[in-house]
N, C-alpha and C positions, 0 to 999 in steps of 0.2 A: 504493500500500500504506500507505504512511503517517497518509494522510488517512482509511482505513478504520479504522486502528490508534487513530488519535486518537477519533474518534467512542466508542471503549469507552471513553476517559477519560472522557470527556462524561457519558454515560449513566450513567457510575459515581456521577459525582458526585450526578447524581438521585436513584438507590438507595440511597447512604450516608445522602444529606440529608434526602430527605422518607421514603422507606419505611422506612428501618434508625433513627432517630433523630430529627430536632428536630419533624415532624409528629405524631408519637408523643406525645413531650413536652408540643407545644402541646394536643395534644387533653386529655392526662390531669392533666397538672402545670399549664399555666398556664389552661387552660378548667375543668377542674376536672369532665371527664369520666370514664367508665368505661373499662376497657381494654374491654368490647363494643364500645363505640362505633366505637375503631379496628378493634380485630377484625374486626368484623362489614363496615365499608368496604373493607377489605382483603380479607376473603373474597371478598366482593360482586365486586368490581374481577375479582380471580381466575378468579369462578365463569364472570363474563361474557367473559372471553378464553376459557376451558378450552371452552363452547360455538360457539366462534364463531372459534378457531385452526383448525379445516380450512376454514371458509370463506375466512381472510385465507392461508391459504395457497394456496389453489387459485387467488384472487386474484391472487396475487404470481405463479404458475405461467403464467397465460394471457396476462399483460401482455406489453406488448412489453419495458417496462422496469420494474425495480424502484423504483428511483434515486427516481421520486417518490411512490411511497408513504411510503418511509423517511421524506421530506421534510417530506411530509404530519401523518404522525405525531407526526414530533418536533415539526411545530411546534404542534400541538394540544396536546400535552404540556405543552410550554413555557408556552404561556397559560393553560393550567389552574393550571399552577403557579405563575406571577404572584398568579390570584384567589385562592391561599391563604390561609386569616386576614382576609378581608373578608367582611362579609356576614353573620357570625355562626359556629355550631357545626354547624350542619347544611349549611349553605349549601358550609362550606369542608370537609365531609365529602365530598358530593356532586362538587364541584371533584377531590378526591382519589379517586373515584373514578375518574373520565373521566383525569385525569390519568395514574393508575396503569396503567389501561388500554389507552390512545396508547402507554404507555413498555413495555409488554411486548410489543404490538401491534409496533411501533419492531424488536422483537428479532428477527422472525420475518424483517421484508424485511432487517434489518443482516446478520444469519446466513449469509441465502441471495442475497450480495452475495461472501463469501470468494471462490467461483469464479475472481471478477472479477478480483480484487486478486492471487491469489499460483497457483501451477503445482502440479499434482501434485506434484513432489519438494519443494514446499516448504510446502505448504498447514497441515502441524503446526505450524513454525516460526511462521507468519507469524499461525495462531488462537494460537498459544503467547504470542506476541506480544502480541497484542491483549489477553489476559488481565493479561499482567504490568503492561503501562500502566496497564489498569484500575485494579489496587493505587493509582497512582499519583491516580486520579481517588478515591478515598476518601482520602488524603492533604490534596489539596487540598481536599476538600467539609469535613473536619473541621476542618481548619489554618482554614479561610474563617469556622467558626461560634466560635471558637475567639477570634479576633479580634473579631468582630463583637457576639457576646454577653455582656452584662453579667451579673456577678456570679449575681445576680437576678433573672435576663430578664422582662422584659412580654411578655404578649400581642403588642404590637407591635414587641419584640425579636427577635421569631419571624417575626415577618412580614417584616419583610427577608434574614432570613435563605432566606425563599422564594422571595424577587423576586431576589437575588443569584443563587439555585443558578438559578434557569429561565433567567435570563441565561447566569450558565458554562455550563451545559448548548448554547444557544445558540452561544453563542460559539465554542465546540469542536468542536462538530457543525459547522458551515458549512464547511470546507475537505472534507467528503466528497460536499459535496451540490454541489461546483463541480468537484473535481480527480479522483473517482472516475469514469474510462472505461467506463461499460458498452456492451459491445457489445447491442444490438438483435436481439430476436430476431423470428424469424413464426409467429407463434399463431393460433390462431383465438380471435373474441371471446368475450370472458366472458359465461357467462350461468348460467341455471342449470343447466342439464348441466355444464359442471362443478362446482359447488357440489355436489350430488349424487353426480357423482364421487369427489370428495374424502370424505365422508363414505362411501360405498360402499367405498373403497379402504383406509380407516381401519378398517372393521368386518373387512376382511380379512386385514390387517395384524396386528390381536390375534387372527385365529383361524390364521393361519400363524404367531406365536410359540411357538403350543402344539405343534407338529413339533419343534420343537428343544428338547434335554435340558436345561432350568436355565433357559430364556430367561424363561418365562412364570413361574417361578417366583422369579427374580430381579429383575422387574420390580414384582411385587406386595412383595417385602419392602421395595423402594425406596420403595415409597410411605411407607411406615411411620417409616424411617429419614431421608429425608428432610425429612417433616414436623418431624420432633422438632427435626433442625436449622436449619432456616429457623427455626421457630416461634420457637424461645430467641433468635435474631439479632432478628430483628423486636420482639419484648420483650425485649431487653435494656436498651435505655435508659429503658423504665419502671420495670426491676425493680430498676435498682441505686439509682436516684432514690429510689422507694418505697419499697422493701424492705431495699436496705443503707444508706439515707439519704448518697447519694452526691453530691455538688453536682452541676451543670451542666459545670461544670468538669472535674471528676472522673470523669466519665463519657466525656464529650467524649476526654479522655487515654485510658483504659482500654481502647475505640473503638481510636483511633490506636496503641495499646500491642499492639494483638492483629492489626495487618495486617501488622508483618513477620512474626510467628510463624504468620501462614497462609501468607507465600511461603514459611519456611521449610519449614513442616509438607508444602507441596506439592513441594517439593525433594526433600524426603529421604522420600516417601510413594513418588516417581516412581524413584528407584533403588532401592526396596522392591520396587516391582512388576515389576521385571527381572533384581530376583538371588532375590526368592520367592515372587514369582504377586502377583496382586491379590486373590486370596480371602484370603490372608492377610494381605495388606496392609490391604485392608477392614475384615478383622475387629480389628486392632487399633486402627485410627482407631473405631471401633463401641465399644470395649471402654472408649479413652479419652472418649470422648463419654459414655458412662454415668459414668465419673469427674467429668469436669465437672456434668453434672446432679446428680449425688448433693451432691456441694461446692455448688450453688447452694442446694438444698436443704438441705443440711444448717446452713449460715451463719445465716442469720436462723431458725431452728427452735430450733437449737443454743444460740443467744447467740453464736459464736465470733465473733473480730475481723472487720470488714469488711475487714481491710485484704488477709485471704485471697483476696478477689473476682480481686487483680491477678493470682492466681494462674491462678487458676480463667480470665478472660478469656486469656493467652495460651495456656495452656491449649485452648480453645475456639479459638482461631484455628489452632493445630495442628492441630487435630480437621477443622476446615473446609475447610485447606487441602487434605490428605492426604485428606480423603473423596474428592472433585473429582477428586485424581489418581488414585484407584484405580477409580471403579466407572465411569471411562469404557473404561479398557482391558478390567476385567469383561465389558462390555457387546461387545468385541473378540472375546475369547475364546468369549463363546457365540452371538452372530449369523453368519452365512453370510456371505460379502462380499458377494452376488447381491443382496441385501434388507438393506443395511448401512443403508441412507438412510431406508428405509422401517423400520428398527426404533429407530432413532435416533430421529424424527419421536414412534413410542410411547414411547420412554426421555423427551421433553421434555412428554408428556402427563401421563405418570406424575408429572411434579415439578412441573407445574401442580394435577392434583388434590391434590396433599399439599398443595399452598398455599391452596386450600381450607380444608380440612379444618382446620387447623394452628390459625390466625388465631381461628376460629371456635369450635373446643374450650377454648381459652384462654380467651377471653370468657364462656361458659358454665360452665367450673368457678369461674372468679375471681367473677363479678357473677350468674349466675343462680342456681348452688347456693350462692357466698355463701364457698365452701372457700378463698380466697384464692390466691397467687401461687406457693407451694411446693406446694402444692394441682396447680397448674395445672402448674408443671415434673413434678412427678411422674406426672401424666397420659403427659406428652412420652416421661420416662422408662419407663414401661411400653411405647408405641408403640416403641420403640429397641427394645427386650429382643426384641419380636417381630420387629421386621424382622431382628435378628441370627438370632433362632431360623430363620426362616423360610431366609435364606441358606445355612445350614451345609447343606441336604441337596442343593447344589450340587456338584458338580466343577469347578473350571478349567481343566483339561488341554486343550490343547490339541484340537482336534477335525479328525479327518478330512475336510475338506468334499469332495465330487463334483466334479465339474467342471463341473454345473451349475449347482453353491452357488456357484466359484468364479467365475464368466462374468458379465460386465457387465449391468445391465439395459440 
């Protein structure tokens, strides 16, 4: 369990370092690129997992074992992320691509690895787990740049910053890919019948959500809601750089300032959701999330202090944290158990397409119509308002299931 538990630090540290911040950075501030640039990478990366996650799952389904895809992955990952910042602007887009790719790719066999590690009675605890470490792998990825980066950073201040994280990454990751036990199973070989499968079983999957009251309709508002929240995390380290003229420094902090108040905001979201539902719980992490975007918006429009932002980012980490805890038990209250795995499976769909979507709306309000970065959060912010509107004609009560809802597949 442990060694499964750690790998989420690992991976963490990827996502804080090159996706959430210093890749960002190097492309806009020290290459002196467009946010399309990254945008449009990041979509890219997205678009080409969102097509090609039922194949790596049905992949993971037929094997005998999972253990070396994960292996595989991370370590493609890894070396993409070494070539970062060599090569040019394009060259180390490209790398970020394949990179980003492997490391979501990575998410799909680490997921469907829990089995392995923890028991039905403990299988909450021990994903609980794994999440809370993760905090712990953004801690380290920022304390690491933190150290590492000069005042001023070069181009080449960044670049080690790359080759550092693909090592932690590395480093962290290897005690799951020696001490994790999987048992062996017997499959028959992969081919394309199941590939086929996979895709067949996903078209039927979005048309059995429509049977049940709020499913299909709470999945479409997540898309919405979702994106707006990724999309701001993903440009935040641009926007406070550009936009609140914030150092390297100061950003880096702000970062690290808003990861306890997303364990808190997940703490105190998760005894929301058990003394008054998660629709409610939702809607108020939704309601503070429009506060944040509005304060991001409003700061540099306004003229008002930057110094509002540190507001605004923990803020934003309550918001983050508290989402996570509320619309997974949503997703409790109106799936069947019979088909829990297979609506869950469309619930991580749904938040790949937002990651689409997101990355790539940004780059086009900001650099193709030219409306700049309040421009482009307020895009985000209308996308929010809809996905709140779209939830409210939800119930969460509790639901009746059959006894064939309730029976194992």
């Amino acid at each position: 369990m442990g060694s499964w538990v750690l790998y989420d630090l690992a991976n963490t540290i990827f996502s804080i370092n090159i996706v959430s911040l210093y890749f960002s950075l190097w492309v806009v501030s020290a290459m002196g690129a467009t946010d399309q640039a990254y945008g449009n990478a990041n979509g890219l990366s997205m678009l080409l997992m969102f097509l090609s996650a039922p194949v790596l799952g049905a992949l993971s389904d037929q094997a005998p074992r999972r253990l070396p895809f994960l292996a595989v992955s991370t370590a493609v990952c890894v070396g993409f992320t070494l070539l970062l910042g060599t090569g040019g602007l394009l060259s180390s887009l490209i790398f970020f691509v394949i990179a980003n790719y492997f490391y979501q790719g990575s998410q799909i066999f680490y997921d469907s690895l829990l089995p392995e590690v923890s028991t039905e009675e403990n299988r909450g605890r021990v994903g609980g787990l794994g999440v809370g470490i993760g905090y712990f792998g953004s801690i380290i990825g920022i304390t690491m740049g933190m150290l590492l980066l000069p005042e001023k950073p070069t181009p080449g201040d960044y670049t080690t910053i790359f080759r550092v994280t693909g090592l932690l990454f590395l480093v962290f990751a290897l005690p799951a890919f020696f001490l994790i036990r999987e048992r062996p199973r017997r499959v028959s070989p992969f081919g394309l019948g199941a590939v086929r499968r996979a895709f067949v079983e996903t078209r039927q999957t979005v048309q059995r959500a429509r049977q049940y009251r709020g499913l299909a309709r709470f999945l479409f508002g997540r898309v919405f809601y979702t994106d707006a929240a990724n999309t701001l995390i993903v440009f935040m380290g641009i926007y406070v750089t550009q936009e609140m003229a914030f150092s390297t420094d100061e950003a880096q902090l702000l970062l690290l300032a808003s990861i306890p108040a997303a364990v808190v905001g997940g703490l105190v979201a998760g005894v929301s959701v058990d003394r008054f539902g998660p629709k409610r719980t939702l809607n108020a992490m939704l309601l503070l999330w429009m506060v944040v975007l509005s304060l991001t918006i409003a700061i540099p429009v306004l003229d008002l202090t930057p110094a509002l932002f540190w507001v605004v980012g923990s803020l934003a980490g309550v918001a983050l944290g508290g989402t996570w805890s509320a619309d997974r038990p949503y997703m409790l209250r109106l799936a069947p158990p019979r088909y829990l795995g297979q609506f869950y499976g469309l619930y991580a769909m749904v938040g790949r397409f937002s990651a689409i979507i997101g990355p790539l709306l940004w780059g086009f309000v900001v650099n193709t119509l030219g409306l700049g970065r309040p421009a482009a959060v307020a895009s985000l912010l209308a996308l929010l308002v809809v996905g709140y509107v779209v939830l409210q004609g939800i119930s969460d009560e509790p639901r009746p299931w059959s006894v064939d809802e309730l029976a194992p597949e």
